[in-house]
VOGU-3710 file (C-alpha; in Angstrom, 3 decimals, decimal comma):
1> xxxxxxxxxx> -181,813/1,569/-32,660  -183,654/4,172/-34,606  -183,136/7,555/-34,400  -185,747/9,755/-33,095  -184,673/12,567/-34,915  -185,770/12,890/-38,423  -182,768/14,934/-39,250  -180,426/11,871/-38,325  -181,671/10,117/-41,188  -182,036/11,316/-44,781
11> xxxxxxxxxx> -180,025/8,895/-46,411  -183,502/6,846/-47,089  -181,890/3,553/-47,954  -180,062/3,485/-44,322  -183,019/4,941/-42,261  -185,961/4,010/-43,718  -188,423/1,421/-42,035  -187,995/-2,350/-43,761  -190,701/-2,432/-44,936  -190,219/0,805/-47,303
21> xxxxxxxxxx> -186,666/-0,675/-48,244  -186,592/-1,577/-51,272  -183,032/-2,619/-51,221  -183,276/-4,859/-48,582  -181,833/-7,985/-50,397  -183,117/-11,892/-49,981  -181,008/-13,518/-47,256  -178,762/-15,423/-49,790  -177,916/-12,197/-51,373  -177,097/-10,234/-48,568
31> xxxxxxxxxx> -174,601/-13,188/-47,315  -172,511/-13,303/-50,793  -172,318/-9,708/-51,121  -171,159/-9,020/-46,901  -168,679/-11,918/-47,889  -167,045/-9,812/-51,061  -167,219/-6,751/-48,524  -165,448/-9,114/-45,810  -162,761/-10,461/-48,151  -161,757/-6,503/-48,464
41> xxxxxxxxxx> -161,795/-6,284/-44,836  -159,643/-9,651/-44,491  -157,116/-8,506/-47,247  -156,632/-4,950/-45,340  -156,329/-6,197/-42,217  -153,325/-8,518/-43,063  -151,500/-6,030/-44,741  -151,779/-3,879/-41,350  -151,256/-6,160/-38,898  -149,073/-7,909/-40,806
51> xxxxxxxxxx> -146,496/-5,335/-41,759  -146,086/-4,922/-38,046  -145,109/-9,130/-37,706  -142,702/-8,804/-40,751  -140,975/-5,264/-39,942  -137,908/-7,258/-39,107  -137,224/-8,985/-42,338  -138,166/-6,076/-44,682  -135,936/-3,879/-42,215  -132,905/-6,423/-42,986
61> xxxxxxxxxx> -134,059/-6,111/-46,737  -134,285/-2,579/-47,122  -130,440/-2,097/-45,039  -132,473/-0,123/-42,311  -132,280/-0,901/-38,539  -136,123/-1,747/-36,985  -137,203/2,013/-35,374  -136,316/3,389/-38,522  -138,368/0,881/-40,742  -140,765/1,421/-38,229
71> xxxxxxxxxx> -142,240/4,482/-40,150  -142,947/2,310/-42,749  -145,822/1,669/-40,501  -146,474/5,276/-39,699  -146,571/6,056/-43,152  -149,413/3,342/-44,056  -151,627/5,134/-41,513  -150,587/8,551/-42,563  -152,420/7,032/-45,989  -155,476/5,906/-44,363
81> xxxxxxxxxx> -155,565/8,981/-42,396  -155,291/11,731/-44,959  -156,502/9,656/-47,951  -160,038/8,961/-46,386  -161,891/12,138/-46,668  -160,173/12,846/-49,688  -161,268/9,927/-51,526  -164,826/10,092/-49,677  -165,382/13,657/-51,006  -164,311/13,344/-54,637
91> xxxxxxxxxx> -166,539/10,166/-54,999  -169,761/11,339/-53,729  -171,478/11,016/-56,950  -170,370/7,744/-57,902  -172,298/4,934/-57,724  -170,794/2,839/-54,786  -170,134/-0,781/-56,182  -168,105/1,025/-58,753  -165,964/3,133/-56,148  -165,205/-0,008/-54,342
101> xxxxxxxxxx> -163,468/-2,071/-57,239  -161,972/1,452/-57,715  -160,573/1,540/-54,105  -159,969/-2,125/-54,275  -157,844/-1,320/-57,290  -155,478/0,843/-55,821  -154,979/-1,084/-52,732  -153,600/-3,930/-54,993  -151,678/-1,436/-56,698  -150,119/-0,075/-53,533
111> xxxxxxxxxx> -149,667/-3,120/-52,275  -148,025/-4,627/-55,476  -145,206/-2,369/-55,630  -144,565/-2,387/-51,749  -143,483/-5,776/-52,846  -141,499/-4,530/-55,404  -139,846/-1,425/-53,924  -136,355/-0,824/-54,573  -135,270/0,491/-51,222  -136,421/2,145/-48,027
121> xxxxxxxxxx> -137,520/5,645/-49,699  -139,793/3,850/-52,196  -141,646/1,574/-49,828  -142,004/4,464/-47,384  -144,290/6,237/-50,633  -145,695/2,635/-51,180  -147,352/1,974/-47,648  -148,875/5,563/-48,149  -150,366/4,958/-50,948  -151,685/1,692/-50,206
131> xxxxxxxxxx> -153,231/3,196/-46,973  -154,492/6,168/-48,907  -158,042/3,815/-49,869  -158,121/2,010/-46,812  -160,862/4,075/-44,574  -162,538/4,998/-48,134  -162,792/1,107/-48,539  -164,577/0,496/-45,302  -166,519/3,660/-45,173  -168,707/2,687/-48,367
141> xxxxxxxxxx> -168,456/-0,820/-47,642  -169,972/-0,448/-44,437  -172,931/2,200/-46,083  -173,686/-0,797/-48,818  -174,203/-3,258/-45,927  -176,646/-1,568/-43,620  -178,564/-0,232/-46,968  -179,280/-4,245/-47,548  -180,912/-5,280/-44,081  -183,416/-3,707/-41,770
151> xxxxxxxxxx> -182,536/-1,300/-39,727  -182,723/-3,735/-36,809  -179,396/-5,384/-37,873  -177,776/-2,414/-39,406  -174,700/-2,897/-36,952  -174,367/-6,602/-37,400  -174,272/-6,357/-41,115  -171,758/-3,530/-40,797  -169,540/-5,926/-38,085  -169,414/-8,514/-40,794
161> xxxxxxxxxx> -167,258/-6,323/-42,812  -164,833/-5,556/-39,722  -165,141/-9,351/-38,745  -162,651/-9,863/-42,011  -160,342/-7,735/-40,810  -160,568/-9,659/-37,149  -160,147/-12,652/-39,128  -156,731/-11,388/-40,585  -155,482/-10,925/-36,863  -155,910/-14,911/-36,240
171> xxxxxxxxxx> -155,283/-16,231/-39,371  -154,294/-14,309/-41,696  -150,986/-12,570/-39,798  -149,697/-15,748/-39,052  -149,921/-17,210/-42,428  -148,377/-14,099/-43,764  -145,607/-13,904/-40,851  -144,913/-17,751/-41,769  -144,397/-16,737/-45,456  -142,241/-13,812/-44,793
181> xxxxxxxxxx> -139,923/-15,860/-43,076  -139,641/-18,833/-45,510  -140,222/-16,945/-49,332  -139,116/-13,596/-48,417  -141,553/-10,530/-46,906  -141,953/-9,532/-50,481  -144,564/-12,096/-51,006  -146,847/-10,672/-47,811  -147,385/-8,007/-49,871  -148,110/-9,695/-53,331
191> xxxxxxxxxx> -150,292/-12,112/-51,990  -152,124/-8,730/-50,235  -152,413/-7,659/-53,546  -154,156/-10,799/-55,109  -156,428/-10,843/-52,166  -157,714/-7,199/-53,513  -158,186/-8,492/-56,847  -160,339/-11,424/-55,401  -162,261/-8,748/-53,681  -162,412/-6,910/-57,294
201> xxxxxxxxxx> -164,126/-9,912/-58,429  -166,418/-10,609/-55,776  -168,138/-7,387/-55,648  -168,261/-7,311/-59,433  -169,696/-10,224/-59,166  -172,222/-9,940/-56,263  -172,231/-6,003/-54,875  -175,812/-4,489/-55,604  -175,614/-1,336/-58,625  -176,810/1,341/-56,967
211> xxxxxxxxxx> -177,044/4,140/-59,468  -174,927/7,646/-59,565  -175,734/9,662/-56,737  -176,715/12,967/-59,016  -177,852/15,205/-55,996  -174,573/14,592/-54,047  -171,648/16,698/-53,917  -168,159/17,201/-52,788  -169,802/20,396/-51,038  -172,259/18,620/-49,201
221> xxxxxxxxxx> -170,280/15,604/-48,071  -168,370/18,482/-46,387  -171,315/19,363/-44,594  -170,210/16,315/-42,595  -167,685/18,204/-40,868  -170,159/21,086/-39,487  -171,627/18,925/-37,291  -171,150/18,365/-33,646  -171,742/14,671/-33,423  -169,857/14,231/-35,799
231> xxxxxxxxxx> -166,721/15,428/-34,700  -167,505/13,771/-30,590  -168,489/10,670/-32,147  -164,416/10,497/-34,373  -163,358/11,689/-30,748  -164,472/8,804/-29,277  -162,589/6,578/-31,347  -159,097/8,599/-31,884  -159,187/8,499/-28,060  -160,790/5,923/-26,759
241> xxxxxxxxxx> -159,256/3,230/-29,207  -155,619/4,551/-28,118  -155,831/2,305/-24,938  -155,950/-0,919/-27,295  -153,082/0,324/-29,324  -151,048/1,616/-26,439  -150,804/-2,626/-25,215  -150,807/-4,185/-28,553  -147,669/-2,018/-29,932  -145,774/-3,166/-26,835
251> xxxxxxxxxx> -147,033/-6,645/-26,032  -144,392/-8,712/-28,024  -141,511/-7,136/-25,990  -143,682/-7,201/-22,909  -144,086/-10,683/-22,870  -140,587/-11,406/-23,456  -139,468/-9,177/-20,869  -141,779/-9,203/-17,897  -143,681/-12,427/-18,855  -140,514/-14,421/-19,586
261> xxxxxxxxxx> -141,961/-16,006/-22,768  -139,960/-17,409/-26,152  -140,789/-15,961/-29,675  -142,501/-19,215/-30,106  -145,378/-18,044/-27,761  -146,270/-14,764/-29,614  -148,467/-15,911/-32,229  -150,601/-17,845/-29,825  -150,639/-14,576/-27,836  -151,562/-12,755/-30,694
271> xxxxxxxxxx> -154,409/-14,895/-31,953  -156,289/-14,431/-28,304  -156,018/-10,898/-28,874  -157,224/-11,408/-32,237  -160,027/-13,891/-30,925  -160,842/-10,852/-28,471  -161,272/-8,723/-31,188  -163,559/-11,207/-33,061  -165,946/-11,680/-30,156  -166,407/-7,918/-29,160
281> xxxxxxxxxx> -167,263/-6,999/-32,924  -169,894/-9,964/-32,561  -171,437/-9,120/-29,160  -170,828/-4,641/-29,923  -172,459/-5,172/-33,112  -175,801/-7,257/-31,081  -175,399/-4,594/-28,144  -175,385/-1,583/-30,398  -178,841/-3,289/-32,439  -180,583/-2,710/-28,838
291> xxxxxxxxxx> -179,140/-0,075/-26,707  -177,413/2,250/-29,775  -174,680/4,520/-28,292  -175,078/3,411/-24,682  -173,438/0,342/-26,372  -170,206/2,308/-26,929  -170,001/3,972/-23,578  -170,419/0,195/-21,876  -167,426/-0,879/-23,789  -165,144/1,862/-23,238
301> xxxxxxxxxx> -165,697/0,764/-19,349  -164,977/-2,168/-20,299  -161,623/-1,387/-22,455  -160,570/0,571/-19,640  -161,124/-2,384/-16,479  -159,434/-5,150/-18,912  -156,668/-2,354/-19,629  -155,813/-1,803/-15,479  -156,035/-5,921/-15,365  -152,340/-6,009/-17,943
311> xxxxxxxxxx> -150,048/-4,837/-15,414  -150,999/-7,202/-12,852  -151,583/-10,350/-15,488  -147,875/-9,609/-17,052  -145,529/-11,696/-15,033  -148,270/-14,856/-15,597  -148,605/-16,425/-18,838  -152,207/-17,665/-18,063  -153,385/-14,562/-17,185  -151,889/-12,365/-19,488
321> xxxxxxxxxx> -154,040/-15,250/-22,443  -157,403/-14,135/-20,234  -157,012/-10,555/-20,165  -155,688/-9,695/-23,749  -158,479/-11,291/-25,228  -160,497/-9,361/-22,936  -158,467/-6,250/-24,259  -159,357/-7,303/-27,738  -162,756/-7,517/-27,494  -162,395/-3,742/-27,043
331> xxxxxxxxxx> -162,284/-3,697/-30,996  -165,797/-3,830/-31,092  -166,151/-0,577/-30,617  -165,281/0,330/-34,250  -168,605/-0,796/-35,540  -170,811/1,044/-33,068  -169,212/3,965/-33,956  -169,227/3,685/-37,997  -173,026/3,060/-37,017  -173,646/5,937/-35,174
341> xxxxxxxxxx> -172,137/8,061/-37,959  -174,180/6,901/-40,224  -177,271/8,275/-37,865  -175,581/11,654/-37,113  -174,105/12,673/-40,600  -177,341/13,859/-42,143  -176,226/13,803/-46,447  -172,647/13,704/-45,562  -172,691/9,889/-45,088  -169,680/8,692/-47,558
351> xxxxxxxxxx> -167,084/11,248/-45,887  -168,617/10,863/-42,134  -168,118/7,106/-42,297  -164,941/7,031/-44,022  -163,883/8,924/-41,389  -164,353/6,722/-39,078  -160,840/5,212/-40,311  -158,884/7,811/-40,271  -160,000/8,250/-36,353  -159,405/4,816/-35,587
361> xxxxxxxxxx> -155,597/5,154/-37,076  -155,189/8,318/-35,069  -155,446/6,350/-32,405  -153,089/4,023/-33,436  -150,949/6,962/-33,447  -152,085/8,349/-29,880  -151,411/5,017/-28,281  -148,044/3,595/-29,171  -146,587/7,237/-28,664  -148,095/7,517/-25,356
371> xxxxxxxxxx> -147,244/4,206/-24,202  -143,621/4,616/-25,863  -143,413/7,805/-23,866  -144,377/5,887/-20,340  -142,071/3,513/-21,105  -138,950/5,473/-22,031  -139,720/7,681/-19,137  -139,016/4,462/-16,680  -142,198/3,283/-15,652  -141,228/0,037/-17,444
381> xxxxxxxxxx> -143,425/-2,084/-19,837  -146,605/-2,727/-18,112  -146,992/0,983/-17,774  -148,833/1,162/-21,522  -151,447/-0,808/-19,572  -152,200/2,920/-17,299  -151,748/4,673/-20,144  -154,360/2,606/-22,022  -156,629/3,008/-18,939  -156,460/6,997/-19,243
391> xxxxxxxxxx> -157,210/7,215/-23,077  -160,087/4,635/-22,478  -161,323/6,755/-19,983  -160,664/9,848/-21,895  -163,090/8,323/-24,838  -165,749/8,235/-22,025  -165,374/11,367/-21,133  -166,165/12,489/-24,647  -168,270/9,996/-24,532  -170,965/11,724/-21,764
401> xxxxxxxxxx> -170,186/14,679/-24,137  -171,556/13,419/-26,918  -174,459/11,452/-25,150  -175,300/15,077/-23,109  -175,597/17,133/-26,411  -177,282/14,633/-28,626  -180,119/14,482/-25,733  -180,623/17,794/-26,807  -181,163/16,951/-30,647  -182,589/13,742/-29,986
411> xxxx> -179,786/12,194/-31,427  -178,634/10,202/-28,108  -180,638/6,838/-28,988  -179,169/6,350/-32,223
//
């Protein structure tokens, strides 16, 4: 929804009404380029999710036991966490079709020689660099889409991007997990890095050229981080999000322990959570068109019922399929919040929505510790489900926060 504050809106191409849009692109056009922006989405996603599904056979590759090739994992999200403002800041000037063939461009670099890498050291620098343009990637991807519709459908354009990356949880993970194990894990990672070439190509071919941005500045996408909203709104997401990650790092071994199933299950497991994930970027992205931020708040109640649902679905196969997609659909929060950054940045919108990613992998830091922590102190598997509950919960609460203030500064409609 609009914001009612004009203060919330100077980037003109975002906030202005349609009609005054003059980037506003024919429906044809706007489909071809949110599918180059998607494929990005798609190829970053399987290299995340994926890395997670093929830990065990680069572990064995590398001569490292699994825990320890686990911060191979760690480090890809130390990339995305550190290398998103940086990138954000030191491009605000360029024109952003160019800067995402440029981020593109790394990614398949990063990715490249994570298939190459010698030993354990070397990939360990190779997941952090490929990380390093991940929330860069997403951030301007997501500003290009809602610059090319009305304001109306500003969030579903921006869920199309994240859709990719949805996609890569049901398709894409399993066709890279099913590659790992029959050509080697080496080839999850080159085939990640022809997927960002494609994406090269695509918005080359089809990404609007929006001209150098002369009256930005590293200075003033900094300005980002004065603001209040700002900071509640990345709250939100490093702590409300945690509750997703605290299940998903711990549902393979809870299903095989407590739910009694083979590895042969998994994927199918796996693809309802992805499926989840898929349908609550599709109905956030509607809900956040009409009710703006109140969307978020309604899902983080919803994260956090679905969440207290796992322990008691765990021993039952059936039930555990109902309520992880229901878990999953907790995703959708991510584009309601890149959204509502966009609204609340003012001229700091490349770094504010950039940073977006680098608060959504905090929380996939927050949540697998936590849940590790509940489990290793005896509570026993299920208990990531509580501890998802709490950090959902915990989102809310900073949630009100930010709803409270931005009454204030008529900011809480947008």
């Amino acid at each position: 929804m609009a914001p009612t504050d004009a203060a919330a809106c100077i980037d003109e191409r975002i906030c202005a009404p349609p009609s005054a849009m003059e980037t506003v692109a024919a429906p044809g056009k706007v489909a071809l380029v949110l599918l180059a922006l998607a494929m990005g989405g798609f190829a970053i996603g399987v290299t995340e999710f994926a890395a997670m599904s093929v830990l065990p056979d680069f572990a064995a590759g590398l001569g490292v036991d699994e825990p320890t090739a686990g911060h191979v994992i760690s480090a890809y999200a130390a990339g995305v966490v550190v290398g998103a403002p940086i990138l954000a800041v030191l491009g605000a000037r360029a024109p952003r079709w160019l800067l995402l063939i440029g981020f593109m461009a790394l990614f398949a670099v990063g990715n490249a020689l994570s298939a190459l890498a010698p030993n354990y050291e070397w990939m360990l620098a190779f997941r952090f660099l490929s990380g390093i343009p991940h929330g860069a990637y997403f951030g301007v991807a997501a500003l290009v889409a809602a610059s090319l519709v009305p304001l109306r459908l500003r969030t579903r354009a921006v869920s199309t991007i994240l859709l990719g990356l949805t996609v890569a949880t049901v398709i894409g993970v399993p066709v890279a997990t099913a590659v790992s194990h029959s050509f080697g894990w080496r080839w999850t990672f080159a085939i990640v890095s022809v997927l960002a070439v494609v994406t090269m190509a695509l918005v080359a071919l089809f990404a609007p050229r929006d001209p150098a941005h002369a009256d930005a500045s590293p200075l003033r996408e900094l300005g980002a981080l004065k603001r209040g909203q700002v900071w509640l709104t990345l709250g939100v997401g490093a702590i409300g999000f945690g509750g997703m990650f605290a299940v998903y790092a711990y549902l393979a071994s809870t299903l095989t322990a407590v739910t009694g199933v083979g590895a042969e299950v998994l994927p199918w497991v796996f693809a309802m959570f992805g499926l989840g994930m898929m349908g609550g970027n599709l109905l956030g992205a509607w809900a956040a068109d009409r009710y703006g931020m109140k969307a978020a708040g309604g899902l983080l109640l919803w994260s956090a019922a679905a969440l207290a649902l796992y322990p008691f679905a765990a021993p039952h196969l059936w039930a555990m399929l109902i309520v992880v997609f229901l878990i999953g659909g907790g995703g959708g929060l991510g584009s309601i919040l890149q959204t509502r950054l966009m609204d609340v940045a003012g001229d700091a919108q490349t770094l504010a929505a950039a940073l977006n990613h680098s608060a959504f992998n905090t929380a996939n830091a927050i949540g697998p510790l936590l849940g590790g922590m509940a489990i290793a102190a005896g509570w026993g598997w299920t208990s990531t489900g509580w501890v998802g509950v709490a950090l959902s919960l915990g989102g809310f609460a900073v949630w009100i926060v930010a709803w409270l203030t931005g009454r204030k500064t008529g900011q809480s409609h947008a």
